[in-house]
C-alpha positions in Angstrom: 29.4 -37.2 16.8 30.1 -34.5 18.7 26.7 -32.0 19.3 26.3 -29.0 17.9 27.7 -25.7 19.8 24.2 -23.9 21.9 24.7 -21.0 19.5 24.1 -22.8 16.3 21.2 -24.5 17.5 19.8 -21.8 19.0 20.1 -20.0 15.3 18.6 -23.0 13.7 15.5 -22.5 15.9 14.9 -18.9 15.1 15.4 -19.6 11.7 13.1 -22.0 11.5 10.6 -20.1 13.8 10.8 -17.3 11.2 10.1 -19.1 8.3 6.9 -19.9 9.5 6.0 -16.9 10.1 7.1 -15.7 6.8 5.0 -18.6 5.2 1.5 -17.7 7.4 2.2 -14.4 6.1 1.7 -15.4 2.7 -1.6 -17.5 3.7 -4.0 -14.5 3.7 -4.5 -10.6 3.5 -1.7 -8.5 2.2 1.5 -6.9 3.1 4.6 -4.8 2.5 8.1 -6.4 2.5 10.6 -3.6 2.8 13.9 -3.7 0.6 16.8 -2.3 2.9 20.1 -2.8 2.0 22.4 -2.6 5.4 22.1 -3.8 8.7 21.1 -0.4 9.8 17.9 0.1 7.5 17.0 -2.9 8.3 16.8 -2.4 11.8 15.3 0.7 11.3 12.6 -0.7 9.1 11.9 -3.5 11.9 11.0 -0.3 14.1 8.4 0.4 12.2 6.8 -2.5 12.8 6.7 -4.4 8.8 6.0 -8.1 9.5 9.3 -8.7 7.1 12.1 -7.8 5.2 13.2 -8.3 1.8 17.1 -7.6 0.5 17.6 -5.4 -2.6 20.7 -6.7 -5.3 20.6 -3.1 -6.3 20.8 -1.5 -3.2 23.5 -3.7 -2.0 25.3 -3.1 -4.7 25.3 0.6 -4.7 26.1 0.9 -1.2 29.8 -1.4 -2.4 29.7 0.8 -5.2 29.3 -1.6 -7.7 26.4 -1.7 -10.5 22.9 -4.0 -9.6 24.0 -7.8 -10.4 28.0 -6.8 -10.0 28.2 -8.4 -6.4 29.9 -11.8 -6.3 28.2 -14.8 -4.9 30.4 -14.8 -1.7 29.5 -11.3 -1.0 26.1 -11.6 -1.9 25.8 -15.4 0.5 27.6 -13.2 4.0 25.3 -10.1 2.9 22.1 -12.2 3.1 23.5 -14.3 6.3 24.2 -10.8 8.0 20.5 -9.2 7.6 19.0 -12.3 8.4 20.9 -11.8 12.2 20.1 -8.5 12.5 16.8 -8.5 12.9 13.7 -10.6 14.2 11.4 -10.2 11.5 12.0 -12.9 8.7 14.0 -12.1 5.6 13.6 -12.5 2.0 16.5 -12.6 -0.5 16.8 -11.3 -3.5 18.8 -14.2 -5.1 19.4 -12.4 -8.3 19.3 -15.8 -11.2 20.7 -17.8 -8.4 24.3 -17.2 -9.9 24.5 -19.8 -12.4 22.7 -20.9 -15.7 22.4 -24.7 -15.2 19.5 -25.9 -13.1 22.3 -28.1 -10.5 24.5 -25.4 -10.0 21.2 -22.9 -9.3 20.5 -26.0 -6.9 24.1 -26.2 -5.6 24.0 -22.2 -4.8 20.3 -22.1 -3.6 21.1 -24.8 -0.4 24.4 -22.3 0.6 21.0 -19.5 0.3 19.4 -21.1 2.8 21.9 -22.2 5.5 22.3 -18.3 6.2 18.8 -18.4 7.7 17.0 -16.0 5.6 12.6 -17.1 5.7 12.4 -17.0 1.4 14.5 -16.3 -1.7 14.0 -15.5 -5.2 15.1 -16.9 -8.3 14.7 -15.0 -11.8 14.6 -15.8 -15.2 16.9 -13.0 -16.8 20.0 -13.6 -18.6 21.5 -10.3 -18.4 22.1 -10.9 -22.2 19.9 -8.0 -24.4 19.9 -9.9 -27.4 17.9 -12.8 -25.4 16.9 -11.5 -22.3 14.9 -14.2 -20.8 16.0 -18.1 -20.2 14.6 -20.2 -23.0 11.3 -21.2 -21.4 12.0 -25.4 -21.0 15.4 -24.3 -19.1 13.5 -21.2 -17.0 10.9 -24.1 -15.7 13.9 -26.6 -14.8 15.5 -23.4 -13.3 12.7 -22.9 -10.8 12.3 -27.1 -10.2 15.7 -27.3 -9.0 15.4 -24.6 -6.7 12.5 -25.9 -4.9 13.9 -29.6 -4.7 17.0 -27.4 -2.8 14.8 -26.1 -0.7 12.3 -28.9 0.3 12.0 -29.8 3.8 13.3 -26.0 5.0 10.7 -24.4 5.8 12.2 -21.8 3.3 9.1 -20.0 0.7 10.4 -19.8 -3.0 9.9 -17.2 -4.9 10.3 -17.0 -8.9 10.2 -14.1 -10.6 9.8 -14.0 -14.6 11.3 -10.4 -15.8 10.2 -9.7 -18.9 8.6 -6.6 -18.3 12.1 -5.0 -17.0 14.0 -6.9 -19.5 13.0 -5.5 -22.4 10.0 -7.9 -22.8 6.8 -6.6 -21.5 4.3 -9.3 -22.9 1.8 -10.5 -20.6 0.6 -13.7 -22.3 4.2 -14.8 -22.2 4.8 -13.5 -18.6 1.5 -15.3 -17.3 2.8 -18.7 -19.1 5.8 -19.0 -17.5 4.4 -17.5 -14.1 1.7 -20.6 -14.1 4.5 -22.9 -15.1 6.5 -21.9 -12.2 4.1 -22.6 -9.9 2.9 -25.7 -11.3 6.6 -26.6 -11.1 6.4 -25.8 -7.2 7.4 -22.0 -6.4 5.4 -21.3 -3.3 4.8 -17.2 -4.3 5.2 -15.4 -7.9 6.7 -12.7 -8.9 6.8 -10.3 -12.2 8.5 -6.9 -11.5 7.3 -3.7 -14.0 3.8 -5.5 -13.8 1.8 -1.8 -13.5 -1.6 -2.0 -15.4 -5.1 -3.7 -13.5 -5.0 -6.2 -16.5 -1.5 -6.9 -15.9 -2.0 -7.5 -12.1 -5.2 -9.2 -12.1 -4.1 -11.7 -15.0 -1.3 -12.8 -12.9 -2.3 -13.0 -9.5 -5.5 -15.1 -11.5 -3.1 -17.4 -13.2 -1.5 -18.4 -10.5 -4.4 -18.3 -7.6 -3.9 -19.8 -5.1 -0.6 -19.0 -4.8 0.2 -15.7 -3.9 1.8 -12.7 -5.8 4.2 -10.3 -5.1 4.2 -6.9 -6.9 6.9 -4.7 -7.1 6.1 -0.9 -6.6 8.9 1.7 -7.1 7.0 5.0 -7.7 3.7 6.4 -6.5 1.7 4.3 -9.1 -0.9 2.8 -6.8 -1.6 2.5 -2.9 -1.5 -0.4 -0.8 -5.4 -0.9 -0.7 -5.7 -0.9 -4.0 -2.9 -4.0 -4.9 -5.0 -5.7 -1.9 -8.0 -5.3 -3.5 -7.0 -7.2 -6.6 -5.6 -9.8 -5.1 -1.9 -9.0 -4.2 -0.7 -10.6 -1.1 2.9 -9.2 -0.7 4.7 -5.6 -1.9 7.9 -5.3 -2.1 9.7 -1.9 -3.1 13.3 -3.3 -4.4 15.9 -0.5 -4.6 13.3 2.7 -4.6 14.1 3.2 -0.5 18.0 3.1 -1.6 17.3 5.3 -4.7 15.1 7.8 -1.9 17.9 7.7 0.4 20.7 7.9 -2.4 18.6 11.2 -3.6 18.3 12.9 0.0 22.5 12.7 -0.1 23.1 13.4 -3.5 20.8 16.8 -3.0 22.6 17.5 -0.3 26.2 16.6 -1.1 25.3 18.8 -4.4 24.1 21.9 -2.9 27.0 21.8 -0.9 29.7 21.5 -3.7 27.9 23.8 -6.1 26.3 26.7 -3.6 28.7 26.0 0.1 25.1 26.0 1.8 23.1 23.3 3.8 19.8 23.8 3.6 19.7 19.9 2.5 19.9 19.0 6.1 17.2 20.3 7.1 15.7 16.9 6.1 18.2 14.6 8.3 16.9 12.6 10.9 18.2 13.8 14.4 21.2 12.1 15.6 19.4 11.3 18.8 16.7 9.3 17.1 19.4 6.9 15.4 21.5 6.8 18.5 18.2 5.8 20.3 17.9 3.2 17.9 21.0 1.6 17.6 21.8 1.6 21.6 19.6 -1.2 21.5 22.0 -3.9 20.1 
């Protein structure tokens, strides 16, 4: 058998040394995981010194033009691959519903997930379907069971996310169900996106203590210390950096078309900041 090329272990090793990290950082306290959606903000948010970094399906997919969930699995597989080598904080993938509906091919697409290094992944229970937005609840379970048999022994946290609340059904008795079954059924953190309310919160994070819970925050609805005082132990922030950078150019660009001024620049960063960044590798 011929040995591995140096490169590939050496890959292997950081991957491996980040997902340890990434797991530790789940043990205790609280923290913000960062959605950027290009090599470029993610380098820029590892400046600022977050722990980790999270990808964003809709902020990918805007910036290849294409509507959140519109970006093939291939595209979606070299995106994740790419972030996770761009940077030396761990990464966290937003797997969208793992890109099937059967629990084996979730499985099958899940273990090509994890050889492109990134710390964690999610998998969600939306069907993209209106008339039935959520996986039947027996088939959401085996959903999230064949995801962590894919990724036992990898170091790799799973995350499962139950989106009712952005899918059209915001019930928290049924959202709290399937967020305990999930982690009965293994999932290492939990995840309900459009969960806003103290009761909301504190009813998940207690269903499913001790695991930890991740709550999404896309608008100035609460603070940091205040999610860490009920129990919260990661933030994430999905597509509302994308959406803040999308609405700095769009202000811009229109002012521009409609007025032929630039006072929208007076916001940009200065070219010698991002140069300073980037000369870096």
């Amino acid at each position: 058998m011929n040995p591995a090329p140096a490169g590939s272990a050496r890959a292997a090793v950081e991957a491996d040394a980040k997902r340890e990290t990434f797991r530790k950082l789940h043990a205790s306290g609280c923290f913000v995981i960062p959605n950027p959606w290009d090599r470029g903000s993610a380098r820029y948010l590892q400046s600022l010194g977050f722990k980790a970094l999270a990808t964003t399906s809709s902020g990918f997919a805007w910036s290849r033009g294409r509507t959140d969930n519109g970006v093939s699995l291939e595209d979606v597989l070299q995106h994740m691959e790419d972030l996770a080598a761009s940077v030396e904080v761990p990464v966290n993938a937003d797997f969208e519903g793992g890109f099937a509906v059967d629990p084996a091919g979730v499985a099958t697409n899940v273990r090509r997930a994890v050889a492109t290094g990134v710390a964690g992944l999610s998998i969600e229970d939306s069907t993209g379907d209106s008339a039935s937005p959520l996986f039947e609840f027996e088939l959401a379970v085996e959903r999230v069971r064949a995801a962590v048999a894919a990724v036992a022994g990898t170091g790799v946290t799973l995350v499962a996310r139950s989106e009712g609340f952005i899918a059209g059904r915001p019930h928290l008795a049924e959202t709290v169900r399937r967020l305990a079954a999930y982690a009965e059924a293994g999932a290492d953190c939990l995840y309900a996106p459009g969960i806003r309310t103290r009761e909301e919160i504190t009813g998940v994070v207690r269903a499913v203590a001790p695991k930890p819970v991740n709550v999404l925050v896309g608008s100035s609805f609460t603070t940091v210390a205040e999610l860490a005082a009920l129990g919260v132990r990661r933030i994430s922030v999905g597509g509302a950096l994308a959406r803040a950078a999308w609405g700095g150019f769009a202000r811009a660009a229109r002012e521009l078309a409609q007025t032929g001024t630039f006072t929208g620049f007076s916001i940009a960063l200065p070219s010698s900041e991002l140069e300073e960044l980037f000369k870096r590798g």
